[in-house]
C-alpha positions, 0 to 999 in steps of 0.5 A: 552502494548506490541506491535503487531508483525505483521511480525510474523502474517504474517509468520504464514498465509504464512506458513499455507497456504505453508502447504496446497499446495495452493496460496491464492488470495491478493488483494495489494493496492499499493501508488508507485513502490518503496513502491511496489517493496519489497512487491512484490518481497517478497509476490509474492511468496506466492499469487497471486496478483493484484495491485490496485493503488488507491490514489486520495489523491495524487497531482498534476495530473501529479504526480498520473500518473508518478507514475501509469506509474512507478508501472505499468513499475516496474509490467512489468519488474519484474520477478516474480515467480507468474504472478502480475495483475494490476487494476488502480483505478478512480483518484478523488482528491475530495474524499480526500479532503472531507476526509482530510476537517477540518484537512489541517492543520494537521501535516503529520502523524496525523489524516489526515493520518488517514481519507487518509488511511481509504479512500483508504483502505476501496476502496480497500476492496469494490473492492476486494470483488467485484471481490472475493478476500480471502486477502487484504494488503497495500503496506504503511506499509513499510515507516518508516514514516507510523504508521504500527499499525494504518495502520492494524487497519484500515485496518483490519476494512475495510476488515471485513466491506467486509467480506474478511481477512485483510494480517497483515503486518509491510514491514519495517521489515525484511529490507523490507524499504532497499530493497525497496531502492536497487530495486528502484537503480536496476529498476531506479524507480522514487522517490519522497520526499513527501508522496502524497497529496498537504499538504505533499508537502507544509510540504516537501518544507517547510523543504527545 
């Protein structure tokens, strides 16, 4: 079975909507400012954005909010062609780890994965057609270490559950991933070396 070319789908709706004159709304859900700043960089151009940081899986406390506070430095120092918006979302860690019950011990990459992104995903679709959204994306498909096509799967999922159309994307493409290194280098942006969430972290320190 042949693999989805999700970069291809994406030029395709950029290029129609380019063709229509217009500047579709998308509402990014976004995990960092690393993640974010080449997807942003690249999709700014073509819709009007707003960031939504939501990430409950994310541990300790003090990581969420450096992280929420270099998204929120990089929206603001990044010149972008059309204006980026911002909404941070609720920081709840007790809705993951009811999601992730069951499968802590879960290597990262597998179903625990899966059951975080279907959890903030499906946040994020609520939000965006709550608020009249035509698109919604996440900024997660650009790791090397993400599963791009479970990512869509659920995402697309999520958005037609809210009546709104999910952005196909594979942000790795393109030199999407290396362009995210060189903003970083640019903006100086915080990196962390583990995904988020308490069981990534163990993972990472156990590798060191």
């Amino acid at each position: 079975m042949n693999k989805v070319n999700y970069q291809k789908k994406i030029d395709l709706i950029i290029e129609e909507n380019l063709n229509k004159g217009r500047l579709p709304s998308l509402f990014l859900h976004a995990c960092c400012a690393p993640c974010s700043s080449y997807c942003l960089e690249y999709l700014s151009r073509f819709f009007d954005i707003t960031v939504f940081y939501y990430n409950p899986n994310i541990f300790p406390e003090e990581e969420y909010e450096k992280r929420a506070g270099e998204i929120k430095r990089f929206i603001n120092e990044f010149p972008a062609e059309n204006k980026i918006k911002l909404i941070l979302g609720d920081y709840k860690p007790k809705v993951f780890f009811e999601a992730a019950k069951g499968f802590e011990t879960v290597p990262e990459g597998g179903e625990r994965c899966f059951r975080c992104f279907r959890l903030r995903l499906s946040k994020a679709a609520e939000k965006a057609a709550k608020l009249g959204y035509e698109y919604l994306t996440t900024t997660l498909t650009i790791s090397p270490l993400k599963n791009a096509e479970k990512l869509n799967e659920i995402g697309e999922e999520c958005a037609e559950n809210y009546g709104i159309k999910w952005l196909p994307s594979d942000f790795k493409k393109k030199n999407g991933y290396k362009r995210s290194i060189e903003l970083s280098r640019e903006y100086n942006l915080y990196r962390q070396n583990f995904c988020g969430c308490v069981y990534s972290k163990r993972e990472s320190e156990q590798r060191t």
